[in-house]
N, C-alpha and C positions, 0 to 999 in steps of 0.2 A: 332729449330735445323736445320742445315743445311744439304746439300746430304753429303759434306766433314765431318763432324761431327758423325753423323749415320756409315758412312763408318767407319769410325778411329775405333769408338766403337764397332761394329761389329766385326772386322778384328780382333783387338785384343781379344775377345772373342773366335773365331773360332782359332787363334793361340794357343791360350790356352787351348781350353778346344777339340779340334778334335783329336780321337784316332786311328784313320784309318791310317796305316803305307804305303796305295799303292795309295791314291788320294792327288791331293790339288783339291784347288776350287777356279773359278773365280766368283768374287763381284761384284756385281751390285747393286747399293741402290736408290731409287726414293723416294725424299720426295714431298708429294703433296702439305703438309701446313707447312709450316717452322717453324708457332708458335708451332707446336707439343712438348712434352716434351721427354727430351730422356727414361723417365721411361716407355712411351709407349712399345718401345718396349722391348720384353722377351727374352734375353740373354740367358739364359737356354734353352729354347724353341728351338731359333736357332739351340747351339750347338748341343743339343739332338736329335733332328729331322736329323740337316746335316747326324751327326755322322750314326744314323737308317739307313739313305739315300745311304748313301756308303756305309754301309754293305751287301745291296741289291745288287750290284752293281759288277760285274767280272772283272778286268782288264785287263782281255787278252782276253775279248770279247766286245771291244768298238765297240761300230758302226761307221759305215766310216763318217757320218755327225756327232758323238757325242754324247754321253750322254744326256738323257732331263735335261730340268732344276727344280730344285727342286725350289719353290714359297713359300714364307710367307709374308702374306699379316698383319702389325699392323698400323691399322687405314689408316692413312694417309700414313706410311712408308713400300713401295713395297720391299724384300730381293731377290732376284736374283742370285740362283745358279746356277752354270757348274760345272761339275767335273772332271779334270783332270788327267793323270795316268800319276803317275813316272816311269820315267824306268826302268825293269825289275831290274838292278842290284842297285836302288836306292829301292826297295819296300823294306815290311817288318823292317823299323827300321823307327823311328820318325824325322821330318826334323824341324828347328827352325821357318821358314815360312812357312805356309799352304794356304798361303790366297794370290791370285793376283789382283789386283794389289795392288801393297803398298798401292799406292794415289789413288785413280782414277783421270783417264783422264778431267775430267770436271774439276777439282783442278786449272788448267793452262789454262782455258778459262778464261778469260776477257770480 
């Protein structure tokens, strides 16, 4: 599986399944061994945990460097969250993307 591949799958996962109406979240994904299988990682797991993650979390009290980032570690494949605040007159209702970036940036390295 590749980082672009993990990512795609992820992403749409977290668009799917994230019910927090005042965050999105920035993606990071590191695969160490590329043979890995995408069933490694737990899809559920993610969502459930993000979703916990930004419940915790105040929007009108970010810190000036940011939110930590929330970490899930399956096997080989690192998940790497930030979490973002909508703005105030964006909170509260569901948006169609939650997850940045679409691609990631490594997508267009060569």
């Amino acid at each position: 599986m590749t980082e672009l591949e993990a990512h795609e799958m992820i992403r749409d996962a977290l668009d799917g399944g994230l019910t927090d109406p005042n965050f999105f979240v920035w993606l990071n994904v590191i695969v160490e061994d590329s043979s890995a299988e995408a069933d490694v990682i737990d899809l559920d797991d993610i969502v459930r945990s993000t979703d916990e993650w930004l419940g915790t979390l105040n929007p009108d009290a970010r810190p000036e460097d940011g939110f930590d980032e929330l970490v899930r570690e399956y096997g080989p494949v690192s998940v790497r969250l930030r979490a973002g605040v909508w703005k105030p007159e964006a909170r509260g209702r569901q948006h169609g993307h939650k997850v940045g970036p679409h691609v990631p940036v490594v997508a267009y390295w060569n």
